[in-house]
PDB file of N, CA, C and O in Angstrom, chain B, residues numbered from 101:
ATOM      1  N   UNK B 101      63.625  62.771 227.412  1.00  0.00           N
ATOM      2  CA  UNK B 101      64.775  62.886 226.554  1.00  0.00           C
ATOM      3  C   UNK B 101      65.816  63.756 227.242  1.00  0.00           C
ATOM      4  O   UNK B 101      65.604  64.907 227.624  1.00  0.00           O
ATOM      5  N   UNK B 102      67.135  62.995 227.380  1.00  0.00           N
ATOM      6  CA  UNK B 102      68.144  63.661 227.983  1.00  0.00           C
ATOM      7  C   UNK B 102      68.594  64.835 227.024  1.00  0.00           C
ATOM      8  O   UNK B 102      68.705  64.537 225.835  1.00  0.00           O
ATOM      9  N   UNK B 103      68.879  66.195 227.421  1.00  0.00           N
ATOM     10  CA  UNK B 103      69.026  67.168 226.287  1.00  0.00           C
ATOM     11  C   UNK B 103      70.450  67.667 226.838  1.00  0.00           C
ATOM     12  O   UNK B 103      70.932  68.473 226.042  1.00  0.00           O
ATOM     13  N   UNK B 104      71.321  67.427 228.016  1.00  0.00           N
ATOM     14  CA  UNK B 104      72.325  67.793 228.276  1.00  0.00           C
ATOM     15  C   UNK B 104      73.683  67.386 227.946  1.00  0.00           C
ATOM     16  O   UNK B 104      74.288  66.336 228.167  1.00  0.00           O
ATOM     17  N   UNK B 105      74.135  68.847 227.159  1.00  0.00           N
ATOM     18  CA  UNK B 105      75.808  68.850 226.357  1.00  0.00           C
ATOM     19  C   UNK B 105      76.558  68.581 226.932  1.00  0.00           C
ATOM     20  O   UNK B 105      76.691  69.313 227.913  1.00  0.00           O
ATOM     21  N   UNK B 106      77.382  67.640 226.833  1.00  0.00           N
ATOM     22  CA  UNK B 106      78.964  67.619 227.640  1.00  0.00           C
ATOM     23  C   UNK B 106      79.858  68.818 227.333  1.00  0.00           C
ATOM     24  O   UNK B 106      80.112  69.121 226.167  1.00  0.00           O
ATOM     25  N   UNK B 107      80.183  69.281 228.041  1.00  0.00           N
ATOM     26  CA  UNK B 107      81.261  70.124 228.509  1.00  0.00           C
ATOM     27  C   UNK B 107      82.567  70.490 227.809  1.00  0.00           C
ATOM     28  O   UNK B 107      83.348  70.951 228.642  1.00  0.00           O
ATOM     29  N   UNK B 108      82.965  70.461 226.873  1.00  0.00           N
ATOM     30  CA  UNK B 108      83.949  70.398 225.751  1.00  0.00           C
ATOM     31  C   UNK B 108      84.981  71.265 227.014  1.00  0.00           C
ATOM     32  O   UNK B 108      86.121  70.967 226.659  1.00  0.00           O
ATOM     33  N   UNK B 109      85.059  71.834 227.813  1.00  0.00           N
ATOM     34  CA  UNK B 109      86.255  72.663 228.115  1.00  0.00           C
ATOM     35  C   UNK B 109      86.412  71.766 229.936  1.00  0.00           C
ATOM     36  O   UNK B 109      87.194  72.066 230.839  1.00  0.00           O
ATOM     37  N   UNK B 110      85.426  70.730 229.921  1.00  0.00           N
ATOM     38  CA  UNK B 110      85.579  70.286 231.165  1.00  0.00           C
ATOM     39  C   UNK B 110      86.590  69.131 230.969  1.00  0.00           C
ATOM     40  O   UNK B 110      86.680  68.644 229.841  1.00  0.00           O
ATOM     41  N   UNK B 111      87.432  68.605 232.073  1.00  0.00           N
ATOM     42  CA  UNK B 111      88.751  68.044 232.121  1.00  0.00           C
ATOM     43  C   UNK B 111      88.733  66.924 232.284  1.00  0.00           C
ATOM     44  O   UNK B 111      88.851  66.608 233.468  1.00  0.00           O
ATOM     45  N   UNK B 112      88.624  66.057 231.537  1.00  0.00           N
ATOM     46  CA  UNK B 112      88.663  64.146 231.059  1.00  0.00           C
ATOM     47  C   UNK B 112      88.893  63.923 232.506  1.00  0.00           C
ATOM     48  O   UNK B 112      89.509  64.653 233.283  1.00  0.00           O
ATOM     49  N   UNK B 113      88.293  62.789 232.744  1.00  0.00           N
ATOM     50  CA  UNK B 113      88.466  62.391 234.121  1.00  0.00           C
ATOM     51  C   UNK B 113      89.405  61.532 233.921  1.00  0.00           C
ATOM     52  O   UNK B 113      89.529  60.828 232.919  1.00  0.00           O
ATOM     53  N   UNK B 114      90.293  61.568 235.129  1.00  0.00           N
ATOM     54  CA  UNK B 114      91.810  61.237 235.289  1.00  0.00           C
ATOM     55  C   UNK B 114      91.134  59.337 235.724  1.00  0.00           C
ATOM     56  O   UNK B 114      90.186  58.989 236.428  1.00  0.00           O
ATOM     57  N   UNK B 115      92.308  58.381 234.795  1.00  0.00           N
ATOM     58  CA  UNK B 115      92.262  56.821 235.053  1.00  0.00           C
ATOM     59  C   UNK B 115      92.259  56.595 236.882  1.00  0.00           C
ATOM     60  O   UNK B 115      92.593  57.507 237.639  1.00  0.00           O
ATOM     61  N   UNK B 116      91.964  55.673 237.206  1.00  0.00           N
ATOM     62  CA  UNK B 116      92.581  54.992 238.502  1.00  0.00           C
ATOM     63  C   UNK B 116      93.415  53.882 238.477  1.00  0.00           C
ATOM     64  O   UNK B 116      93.075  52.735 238.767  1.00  0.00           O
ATOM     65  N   UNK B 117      94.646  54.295 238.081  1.00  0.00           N
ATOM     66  CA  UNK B 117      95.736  53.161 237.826  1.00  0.00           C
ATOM     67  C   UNK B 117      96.492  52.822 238.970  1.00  0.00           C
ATOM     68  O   UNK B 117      97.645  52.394 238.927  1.00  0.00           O
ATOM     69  N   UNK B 118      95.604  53.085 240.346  1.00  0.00           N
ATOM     70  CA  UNK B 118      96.311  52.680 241.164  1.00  0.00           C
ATOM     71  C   UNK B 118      96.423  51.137 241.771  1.00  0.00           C
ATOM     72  O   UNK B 118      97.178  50.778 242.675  1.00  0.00           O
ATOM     73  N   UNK B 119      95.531  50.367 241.083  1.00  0.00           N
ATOM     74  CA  UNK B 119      95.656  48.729 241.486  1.00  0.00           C
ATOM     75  C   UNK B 119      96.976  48.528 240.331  1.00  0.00           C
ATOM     76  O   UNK B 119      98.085  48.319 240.825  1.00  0.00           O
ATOM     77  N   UNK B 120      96.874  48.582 238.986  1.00  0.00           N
ATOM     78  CA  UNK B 120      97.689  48.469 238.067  1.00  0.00           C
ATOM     79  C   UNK B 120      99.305  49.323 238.754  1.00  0.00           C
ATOM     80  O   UNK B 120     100.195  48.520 239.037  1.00  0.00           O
ATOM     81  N   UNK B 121      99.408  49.793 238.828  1.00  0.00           N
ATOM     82  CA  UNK B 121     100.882  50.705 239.156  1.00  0.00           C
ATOM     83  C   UNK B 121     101.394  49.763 240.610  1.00  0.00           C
ATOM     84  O   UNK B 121     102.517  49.258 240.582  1.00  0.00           O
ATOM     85  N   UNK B 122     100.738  49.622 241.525  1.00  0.00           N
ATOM     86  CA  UNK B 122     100.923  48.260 242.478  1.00  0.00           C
ATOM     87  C   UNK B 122     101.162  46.896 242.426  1.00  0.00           C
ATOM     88  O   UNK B 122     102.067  46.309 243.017  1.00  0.00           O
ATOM     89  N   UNK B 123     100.050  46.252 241.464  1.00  0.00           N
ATOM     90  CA  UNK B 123     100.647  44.820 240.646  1.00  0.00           C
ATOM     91  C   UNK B 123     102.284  45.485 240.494  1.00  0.00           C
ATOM     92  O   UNK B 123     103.265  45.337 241.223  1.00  0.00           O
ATOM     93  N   UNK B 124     102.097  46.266 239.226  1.00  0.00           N
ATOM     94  CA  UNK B 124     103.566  46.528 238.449  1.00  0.00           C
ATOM     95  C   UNK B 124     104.676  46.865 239.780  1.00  0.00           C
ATOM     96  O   UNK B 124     105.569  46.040 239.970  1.00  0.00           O
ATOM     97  N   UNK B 125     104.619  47.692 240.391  1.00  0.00           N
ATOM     98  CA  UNK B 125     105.829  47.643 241.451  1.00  0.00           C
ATOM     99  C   UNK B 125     106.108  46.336 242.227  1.00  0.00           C
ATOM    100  O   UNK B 125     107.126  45.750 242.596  1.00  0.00           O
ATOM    101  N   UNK B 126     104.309  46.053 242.353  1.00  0.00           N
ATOM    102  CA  UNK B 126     105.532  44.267 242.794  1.00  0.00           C
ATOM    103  C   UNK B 126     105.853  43.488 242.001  1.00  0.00           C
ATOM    104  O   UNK B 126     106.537  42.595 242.501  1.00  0.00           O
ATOM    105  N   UNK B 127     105.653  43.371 240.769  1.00  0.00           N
ATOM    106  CA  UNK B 127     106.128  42.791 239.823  1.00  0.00           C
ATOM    107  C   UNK B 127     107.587  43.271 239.913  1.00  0.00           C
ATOM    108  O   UNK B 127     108.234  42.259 240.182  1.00  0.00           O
ATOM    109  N   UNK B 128     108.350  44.236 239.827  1.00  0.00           N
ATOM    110  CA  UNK B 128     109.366  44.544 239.214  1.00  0.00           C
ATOM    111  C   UNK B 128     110.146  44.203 240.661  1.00  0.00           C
ATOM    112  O   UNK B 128     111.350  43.976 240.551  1.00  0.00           O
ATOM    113  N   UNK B 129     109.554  44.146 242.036  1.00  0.00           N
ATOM    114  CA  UNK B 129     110.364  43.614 242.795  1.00  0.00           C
ATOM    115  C   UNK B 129     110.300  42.812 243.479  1.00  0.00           C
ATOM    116  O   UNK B 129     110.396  42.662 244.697  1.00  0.00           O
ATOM    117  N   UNK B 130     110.004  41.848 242.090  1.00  0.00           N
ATOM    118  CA  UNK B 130     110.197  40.045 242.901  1.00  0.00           C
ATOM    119  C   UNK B 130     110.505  39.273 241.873  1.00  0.00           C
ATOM    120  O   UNK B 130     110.763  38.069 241.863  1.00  0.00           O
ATOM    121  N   UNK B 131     110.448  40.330 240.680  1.00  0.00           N
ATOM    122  CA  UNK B 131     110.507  39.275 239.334  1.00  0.00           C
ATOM    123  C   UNK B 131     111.944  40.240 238.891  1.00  0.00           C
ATOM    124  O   UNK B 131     111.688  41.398 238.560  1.00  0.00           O
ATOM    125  N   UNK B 132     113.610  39.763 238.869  1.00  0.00           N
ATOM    126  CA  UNK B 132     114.141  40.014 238.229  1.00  0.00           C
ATOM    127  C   UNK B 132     114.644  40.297 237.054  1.00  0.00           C
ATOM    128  O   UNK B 132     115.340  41.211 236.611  1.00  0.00           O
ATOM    129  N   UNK B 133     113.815  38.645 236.314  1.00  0.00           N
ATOM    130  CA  UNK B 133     113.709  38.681 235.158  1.00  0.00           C
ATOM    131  C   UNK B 133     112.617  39.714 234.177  1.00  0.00           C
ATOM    132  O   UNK B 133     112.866  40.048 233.019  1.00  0.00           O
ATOM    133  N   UNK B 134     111.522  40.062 234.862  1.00  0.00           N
ATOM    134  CA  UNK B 134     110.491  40.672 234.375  1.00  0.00           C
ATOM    135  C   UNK B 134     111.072  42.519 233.995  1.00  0.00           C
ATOM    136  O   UNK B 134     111.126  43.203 232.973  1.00  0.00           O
ATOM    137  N   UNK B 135     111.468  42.765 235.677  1.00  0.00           N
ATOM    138  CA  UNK B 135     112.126  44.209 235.931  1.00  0.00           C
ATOM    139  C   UNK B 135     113.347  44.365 234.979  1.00  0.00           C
ATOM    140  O   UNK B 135     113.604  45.540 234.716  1.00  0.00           O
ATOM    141  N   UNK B 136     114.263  43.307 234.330  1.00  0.00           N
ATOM    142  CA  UNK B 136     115.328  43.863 233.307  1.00  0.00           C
ATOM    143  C   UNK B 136     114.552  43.877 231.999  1.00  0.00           C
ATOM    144  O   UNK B 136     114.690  44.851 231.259  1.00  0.00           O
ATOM    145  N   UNK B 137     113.679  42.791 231.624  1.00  0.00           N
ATOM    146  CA  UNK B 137     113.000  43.014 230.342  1.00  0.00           C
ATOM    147  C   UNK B 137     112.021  44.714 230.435  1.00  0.00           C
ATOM    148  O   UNK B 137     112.051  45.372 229.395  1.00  0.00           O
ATOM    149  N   UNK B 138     111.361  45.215 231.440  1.00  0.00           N
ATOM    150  CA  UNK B 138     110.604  46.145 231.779  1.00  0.00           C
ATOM    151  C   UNK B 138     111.583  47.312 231.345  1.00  0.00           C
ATOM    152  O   UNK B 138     111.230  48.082 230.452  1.00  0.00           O
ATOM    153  N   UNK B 139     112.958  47.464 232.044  1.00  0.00           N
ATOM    154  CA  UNK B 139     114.012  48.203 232.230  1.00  0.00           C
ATOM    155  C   UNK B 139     114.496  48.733 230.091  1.00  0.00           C
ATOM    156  O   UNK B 139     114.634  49.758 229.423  1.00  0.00           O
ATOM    157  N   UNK B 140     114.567  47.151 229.884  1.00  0.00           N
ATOM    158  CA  UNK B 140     115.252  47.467 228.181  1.00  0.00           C
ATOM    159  C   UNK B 140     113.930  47.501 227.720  1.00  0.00           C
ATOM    160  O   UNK B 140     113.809  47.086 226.567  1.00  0.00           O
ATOM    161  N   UNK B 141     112.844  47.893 228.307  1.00  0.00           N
ATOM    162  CA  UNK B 141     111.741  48.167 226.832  1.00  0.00           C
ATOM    163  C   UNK B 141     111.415  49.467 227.016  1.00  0.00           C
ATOM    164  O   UNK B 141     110.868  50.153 226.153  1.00  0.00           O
ATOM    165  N   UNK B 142     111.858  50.010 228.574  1.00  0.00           N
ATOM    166  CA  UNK B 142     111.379  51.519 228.626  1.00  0.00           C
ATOM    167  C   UNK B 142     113.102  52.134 228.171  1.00  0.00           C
ATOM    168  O   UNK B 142     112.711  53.287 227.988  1.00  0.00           O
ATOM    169  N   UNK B 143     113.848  52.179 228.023  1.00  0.00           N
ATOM    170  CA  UNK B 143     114.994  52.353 227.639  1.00  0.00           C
ATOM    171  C   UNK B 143     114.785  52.509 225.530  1.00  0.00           C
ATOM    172  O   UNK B 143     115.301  53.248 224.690  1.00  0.00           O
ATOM    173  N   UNK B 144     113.959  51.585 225.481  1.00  0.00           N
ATOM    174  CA  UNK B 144     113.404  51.192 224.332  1.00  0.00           C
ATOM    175  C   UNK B 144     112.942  52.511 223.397  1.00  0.00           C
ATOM    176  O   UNK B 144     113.272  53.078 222.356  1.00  0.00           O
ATOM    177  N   UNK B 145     112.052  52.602 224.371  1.00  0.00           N
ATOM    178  CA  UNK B 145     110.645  53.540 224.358  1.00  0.00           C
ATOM    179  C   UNK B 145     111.335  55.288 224.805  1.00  0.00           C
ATOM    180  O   UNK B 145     110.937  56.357 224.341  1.00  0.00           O
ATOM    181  N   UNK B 146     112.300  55.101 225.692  1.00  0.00           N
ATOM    182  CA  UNK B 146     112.829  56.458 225.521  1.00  0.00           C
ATOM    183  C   UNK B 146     114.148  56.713 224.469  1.00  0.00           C
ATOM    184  O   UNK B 146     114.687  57.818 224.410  1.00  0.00           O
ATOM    185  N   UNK B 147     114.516  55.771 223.800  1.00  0.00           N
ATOM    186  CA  UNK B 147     115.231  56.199 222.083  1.00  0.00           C
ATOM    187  C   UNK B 147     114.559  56.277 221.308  1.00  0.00           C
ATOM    188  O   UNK B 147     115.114  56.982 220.465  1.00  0.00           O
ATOM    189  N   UNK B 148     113.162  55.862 220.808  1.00  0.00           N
ATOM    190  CA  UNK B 148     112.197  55.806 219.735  1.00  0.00           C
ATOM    191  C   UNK B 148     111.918  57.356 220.263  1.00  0.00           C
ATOM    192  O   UNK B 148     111.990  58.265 219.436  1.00  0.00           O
ATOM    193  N   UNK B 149     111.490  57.746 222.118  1.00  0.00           N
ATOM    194  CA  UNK B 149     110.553  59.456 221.738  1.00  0.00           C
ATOM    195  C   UNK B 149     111.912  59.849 221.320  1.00  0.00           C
ATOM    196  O   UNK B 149     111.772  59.598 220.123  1.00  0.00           O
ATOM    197  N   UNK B 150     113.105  60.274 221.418  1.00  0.00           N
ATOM    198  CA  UNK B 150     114.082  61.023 221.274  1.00  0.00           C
ATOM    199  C   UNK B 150     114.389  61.067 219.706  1.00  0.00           C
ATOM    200  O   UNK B 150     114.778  62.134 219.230  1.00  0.00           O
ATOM    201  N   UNK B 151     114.241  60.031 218.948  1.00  0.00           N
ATOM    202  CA  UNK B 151     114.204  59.968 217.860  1.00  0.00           C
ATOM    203  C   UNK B 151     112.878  61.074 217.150  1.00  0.00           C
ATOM    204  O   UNK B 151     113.243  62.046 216.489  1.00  0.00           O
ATOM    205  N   UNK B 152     111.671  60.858 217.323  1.00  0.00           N
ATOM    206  CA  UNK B 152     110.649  61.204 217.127  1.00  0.00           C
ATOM    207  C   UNK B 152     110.654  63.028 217.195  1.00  0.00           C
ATOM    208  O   UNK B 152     110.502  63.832 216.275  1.00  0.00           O
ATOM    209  N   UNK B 153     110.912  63.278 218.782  1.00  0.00           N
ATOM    210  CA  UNK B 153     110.600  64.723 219.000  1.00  0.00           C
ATOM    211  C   UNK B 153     112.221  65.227 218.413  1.00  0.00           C
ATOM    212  O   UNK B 153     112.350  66.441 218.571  1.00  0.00           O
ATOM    213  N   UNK B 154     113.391  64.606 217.817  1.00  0.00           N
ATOM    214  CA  UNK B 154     114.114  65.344 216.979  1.00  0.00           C
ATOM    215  C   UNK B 154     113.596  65.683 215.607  1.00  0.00           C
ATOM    216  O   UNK B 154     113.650  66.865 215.267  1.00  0.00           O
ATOM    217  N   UNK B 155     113.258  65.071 215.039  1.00  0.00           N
ATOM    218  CA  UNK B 155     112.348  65.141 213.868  1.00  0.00           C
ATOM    219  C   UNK B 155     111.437  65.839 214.137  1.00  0.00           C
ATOM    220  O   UNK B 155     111.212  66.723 213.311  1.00  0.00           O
ATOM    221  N   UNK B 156     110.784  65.792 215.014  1.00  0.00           N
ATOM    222  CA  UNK B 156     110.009  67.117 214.982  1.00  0.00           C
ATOM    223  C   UNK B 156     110.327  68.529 215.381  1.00  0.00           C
ATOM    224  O   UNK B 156     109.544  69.477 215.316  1.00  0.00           O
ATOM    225  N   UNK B 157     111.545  68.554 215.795  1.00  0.00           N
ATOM    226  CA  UNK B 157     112.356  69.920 216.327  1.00  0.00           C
ATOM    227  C   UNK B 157     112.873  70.324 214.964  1.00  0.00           C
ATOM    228  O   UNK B 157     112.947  71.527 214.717  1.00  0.00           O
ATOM    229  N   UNK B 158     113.271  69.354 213.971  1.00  0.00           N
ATOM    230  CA  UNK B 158     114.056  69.361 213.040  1.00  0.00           C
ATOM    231  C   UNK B 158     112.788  70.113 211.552  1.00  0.00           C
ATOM    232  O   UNK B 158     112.998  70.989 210.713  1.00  0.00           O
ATOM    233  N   UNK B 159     111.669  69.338 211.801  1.00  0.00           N
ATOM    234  CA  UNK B 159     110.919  69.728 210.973  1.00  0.00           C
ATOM    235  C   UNK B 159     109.882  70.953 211.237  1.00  0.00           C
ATOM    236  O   UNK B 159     108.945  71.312 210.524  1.00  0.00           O
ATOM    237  N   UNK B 160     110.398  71.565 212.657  1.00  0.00           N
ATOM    238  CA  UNK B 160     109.897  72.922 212.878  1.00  0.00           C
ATOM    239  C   UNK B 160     111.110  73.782 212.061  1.00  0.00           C
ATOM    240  O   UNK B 160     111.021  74.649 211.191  1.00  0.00           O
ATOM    241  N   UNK B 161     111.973  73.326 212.547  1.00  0.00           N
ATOM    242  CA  UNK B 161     113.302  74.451 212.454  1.00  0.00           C
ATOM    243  C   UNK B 161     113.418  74.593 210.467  1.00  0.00           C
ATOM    244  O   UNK B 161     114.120  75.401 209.859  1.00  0.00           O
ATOM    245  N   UNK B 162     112.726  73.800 210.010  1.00  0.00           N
ATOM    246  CA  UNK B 162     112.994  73.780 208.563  1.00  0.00           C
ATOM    247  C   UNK B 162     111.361  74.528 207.891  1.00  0.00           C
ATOM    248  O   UNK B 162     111.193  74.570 206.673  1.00  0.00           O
ATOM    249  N   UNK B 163     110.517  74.949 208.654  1.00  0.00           N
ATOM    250  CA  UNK B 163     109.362  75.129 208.670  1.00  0.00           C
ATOM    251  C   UNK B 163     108.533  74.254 207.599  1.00  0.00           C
ATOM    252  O   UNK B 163     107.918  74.567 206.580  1.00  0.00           O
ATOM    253  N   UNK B 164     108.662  73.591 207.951  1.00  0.00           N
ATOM    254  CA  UNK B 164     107.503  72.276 206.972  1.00  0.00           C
ATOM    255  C   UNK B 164     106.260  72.010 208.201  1.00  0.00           C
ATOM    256  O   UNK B 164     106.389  71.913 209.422  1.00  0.00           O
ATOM    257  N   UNK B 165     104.896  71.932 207.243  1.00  0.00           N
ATOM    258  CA  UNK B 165     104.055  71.449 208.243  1.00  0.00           C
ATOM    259  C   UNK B 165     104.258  69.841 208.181  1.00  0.00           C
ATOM    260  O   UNK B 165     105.106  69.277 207.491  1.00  0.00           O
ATOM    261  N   UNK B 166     103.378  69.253 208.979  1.00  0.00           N
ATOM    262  CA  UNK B 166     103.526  67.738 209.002  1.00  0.00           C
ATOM    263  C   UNK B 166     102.841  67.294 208.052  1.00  0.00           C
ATOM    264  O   UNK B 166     102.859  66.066 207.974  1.00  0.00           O
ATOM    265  N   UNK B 167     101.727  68.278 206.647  1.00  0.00           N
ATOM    266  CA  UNK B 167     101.023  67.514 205.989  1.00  0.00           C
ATOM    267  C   UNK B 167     102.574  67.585 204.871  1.00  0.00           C
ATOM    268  O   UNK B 167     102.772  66.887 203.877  1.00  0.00           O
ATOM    269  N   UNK B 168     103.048  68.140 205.171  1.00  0.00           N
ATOM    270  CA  UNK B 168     104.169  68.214 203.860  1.00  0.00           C
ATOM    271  C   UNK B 168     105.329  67.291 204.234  1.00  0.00           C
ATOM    272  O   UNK B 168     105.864  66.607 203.361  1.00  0.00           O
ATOM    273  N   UNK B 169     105.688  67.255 205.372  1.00  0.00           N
ATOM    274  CA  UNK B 169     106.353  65.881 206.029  1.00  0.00           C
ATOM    275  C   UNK B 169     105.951  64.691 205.182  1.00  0.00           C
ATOM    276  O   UNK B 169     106.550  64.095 204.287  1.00  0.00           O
ATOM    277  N   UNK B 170     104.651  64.508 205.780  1.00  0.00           N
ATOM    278  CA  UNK B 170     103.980  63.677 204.750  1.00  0.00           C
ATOM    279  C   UNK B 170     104.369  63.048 203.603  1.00  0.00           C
ATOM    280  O   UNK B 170     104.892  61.990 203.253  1.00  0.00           O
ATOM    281  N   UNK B 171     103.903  64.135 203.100  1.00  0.00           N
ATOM    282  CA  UNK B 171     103.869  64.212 201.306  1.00  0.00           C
ATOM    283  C   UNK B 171     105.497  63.904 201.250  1.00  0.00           C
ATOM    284  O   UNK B 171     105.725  62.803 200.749  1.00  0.00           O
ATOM    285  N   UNK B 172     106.613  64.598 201.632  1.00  0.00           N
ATOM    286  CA  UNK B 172     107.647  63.750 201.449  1.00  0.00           C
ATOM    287  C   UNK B 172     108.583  62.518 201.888  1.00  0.00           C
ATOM    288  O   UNK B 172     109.695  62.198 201.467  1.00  0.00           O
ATOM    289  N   UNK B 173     107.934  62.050 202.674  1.00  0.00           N
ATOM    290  CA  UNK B 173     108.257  60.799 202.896  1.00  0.00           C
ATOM    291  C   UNK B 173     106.918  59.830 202.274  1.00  0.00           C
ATOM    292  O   UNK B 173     106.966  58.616 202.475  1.00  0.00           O
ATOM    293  N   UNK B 174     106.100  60.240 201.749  1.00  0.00           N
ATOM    294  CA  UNK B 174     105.044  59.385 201.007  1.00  0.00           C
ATOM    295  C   UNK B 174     104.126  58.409 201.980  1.00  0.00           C
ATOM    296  O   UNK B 174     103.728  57.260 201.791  1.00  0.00           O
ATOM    297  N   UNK B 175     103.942  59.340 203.126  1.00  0.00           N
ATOM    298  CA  UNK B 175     103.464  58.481 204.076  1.00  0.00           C
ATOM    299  C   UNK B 175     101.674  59.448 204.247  1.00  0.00           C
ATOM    300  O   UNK B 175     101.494  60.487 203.611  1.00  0.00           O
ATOM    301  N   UNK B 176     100.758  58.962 205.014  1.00  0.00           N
ATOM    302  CA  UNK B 176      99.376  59.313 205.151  1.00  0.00           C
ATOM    303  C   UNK B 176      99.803  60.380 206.066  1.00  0.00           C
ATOM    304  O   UNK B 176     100.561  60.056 206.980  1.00  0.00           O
ATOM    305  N   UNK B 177      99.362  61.824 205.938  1.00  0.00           N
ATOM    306  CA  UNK B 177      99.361  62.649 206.611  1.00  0.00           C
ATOM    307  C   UNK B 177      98.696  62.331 208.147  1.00  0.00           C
ATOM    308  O   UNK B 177      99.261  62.661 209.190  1.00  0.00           O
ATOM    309  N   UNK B 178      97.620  61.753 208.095  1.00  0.00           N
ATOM    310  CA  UNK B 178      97.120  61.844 209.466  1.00  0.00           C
ATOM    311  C   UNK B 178      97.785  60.452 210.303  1.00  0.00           C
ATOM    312  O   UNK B 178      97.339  60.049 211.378  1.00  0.00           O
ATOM    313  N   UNK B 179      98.686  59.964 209.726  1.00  0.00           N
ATOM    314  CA  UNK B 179      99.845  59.424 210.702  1.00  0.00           C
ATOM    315  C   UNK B 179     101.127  59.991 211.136  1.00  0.00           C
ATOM    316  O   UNK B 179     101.586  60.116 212.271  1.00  0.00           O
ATOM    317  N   UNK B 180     101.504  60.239 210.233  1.00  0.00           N
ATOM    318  CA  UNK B 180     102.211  61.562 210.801  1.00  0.00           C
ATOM    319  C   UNK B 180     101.919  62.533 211.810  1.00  0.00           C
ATOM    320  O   UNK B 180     102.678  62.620 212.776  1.00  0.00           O
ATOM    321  N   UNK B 181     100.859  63.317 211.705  1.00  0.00           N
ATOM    322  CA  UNK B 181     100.242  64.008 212.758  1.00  0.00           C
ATOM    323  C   UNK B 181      99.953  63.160 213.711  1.00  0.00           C
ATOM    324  O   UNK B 181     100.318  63.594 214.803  1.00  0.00           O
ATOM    325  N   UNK B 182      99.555  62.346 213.750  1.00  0.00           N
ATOM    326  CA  UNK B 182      99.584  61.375 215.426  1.00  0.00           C
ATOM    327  C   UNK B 182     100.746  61.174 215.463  1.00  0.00           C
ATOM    328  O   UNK B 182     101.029  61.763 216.506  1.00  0.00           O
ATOM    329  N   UNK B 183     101.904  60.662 214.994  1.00  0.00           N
ATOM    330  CA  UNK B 183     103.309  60.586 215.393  1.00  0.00           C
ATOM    331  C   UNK B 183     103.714  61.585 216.355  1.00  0.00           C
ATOM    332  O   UNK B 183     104.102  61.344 217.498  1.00  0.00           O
ATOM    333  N   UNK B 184     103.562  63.108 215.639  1.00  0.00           N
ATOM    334  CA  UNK B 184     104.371  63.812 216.116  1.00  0.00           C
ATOM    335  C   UNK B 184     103.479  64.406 216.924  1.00  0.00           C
ATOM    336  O   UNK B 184     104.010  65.296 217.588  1.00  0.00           O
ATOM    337  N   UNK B 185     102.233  64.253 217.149  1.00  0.00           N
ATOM    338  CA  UNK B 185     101.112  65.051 218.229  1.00  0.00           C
ATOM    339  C   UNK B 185     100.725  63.906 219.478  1.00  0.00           C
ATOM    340  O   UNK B 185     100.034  64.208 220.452  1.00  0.00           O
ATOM    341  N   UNK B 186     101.166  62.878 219.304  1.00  0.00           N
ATOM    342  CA  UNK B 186     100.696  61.830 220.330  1.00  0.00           C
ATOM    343  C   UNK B 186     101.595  61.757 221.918  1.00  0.00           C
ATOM    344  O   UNK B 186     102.820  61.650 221.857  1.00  0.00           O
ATOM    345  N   UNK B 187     100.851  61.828 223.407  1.00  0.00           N
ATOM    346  CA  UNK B 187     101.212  62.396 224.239  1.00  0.00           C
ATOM    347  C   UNK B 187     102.538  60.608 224.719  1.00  0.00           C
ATOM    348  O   UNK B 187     103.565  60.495 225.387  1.00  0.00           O
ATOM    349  N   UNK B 188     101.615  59.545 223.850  1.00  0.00           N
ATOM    350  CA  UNK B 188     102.275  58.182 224.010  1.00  0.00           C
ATOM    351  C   UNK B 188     101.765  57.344 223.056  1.00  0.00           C
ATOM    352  O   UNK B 188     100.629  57.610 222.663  1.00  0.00           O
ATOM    353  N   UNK B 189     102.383  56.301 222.538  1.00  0.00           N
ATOM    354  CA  UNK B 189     102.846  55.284 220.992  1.00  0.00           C
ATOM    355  C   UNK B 189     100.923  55.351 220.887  1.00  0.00           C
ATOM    356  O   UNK B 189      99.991  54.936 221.575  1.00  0.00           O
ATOM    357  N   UNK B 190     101.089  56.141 219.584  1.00  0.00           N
ATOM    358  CA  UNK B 190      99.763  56.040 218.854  1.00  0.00           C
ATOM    359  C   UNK B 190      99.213  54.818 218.153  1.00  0.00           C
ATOM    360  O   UNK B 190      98.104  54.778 217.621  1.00  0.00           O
ATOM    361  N   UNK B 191      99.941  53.988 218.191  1.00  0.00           N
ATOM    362  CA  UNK B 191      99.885  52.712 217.492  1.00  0.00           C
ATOM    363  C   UNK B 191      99.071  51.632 218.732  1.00  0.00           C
ATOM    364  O   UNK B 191      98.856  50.448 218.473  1.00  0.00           O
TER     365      UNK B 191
END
């Protein structure tokens, strides 16, 4: 019987996205069409965080926690907290 704890303070082992990040760079430079759709979805994706981490600058500066965020927008607290705690789209 294996009796050994994982490590709670030891450091997630990092992905190897290096075949993936290669496809994608040649993708984006051979496929024009691909690289402008790529271009307006990360463009996309950086107005949704800007949106997001204002609201959350906004709902520090007003001192509300996020379970009270919540509660007033009538939404599930523990979506909220992944909203505003997620490092990328929690969804």
């Amino acid at each position: 019987m294996n009796t050994a704890v994982a490590n709670p303070a030891a450091k997630p082992k990092k992905l190897d996205t290096e075949h993936h990040d290669r496809r994608l760079a040649r993708r984006l430079a051979e496929d024009a069409e691909f690289r402008a759709e790529y271009e307006r979805q990360q463009r996309a994706i950086a107005a949704i965080d800007a949106i997001v981490n204002q609201l959350d600058a906004l709902r520090i500066e007003h001192n509300f926690s996020k379970a009270q965020l919540a509660r007033m927008i009538d939404k599930n607290p523990a979506s909220v907290r992944r909203l505003l705690t997620a490092k990328s789209n929690p969804e």
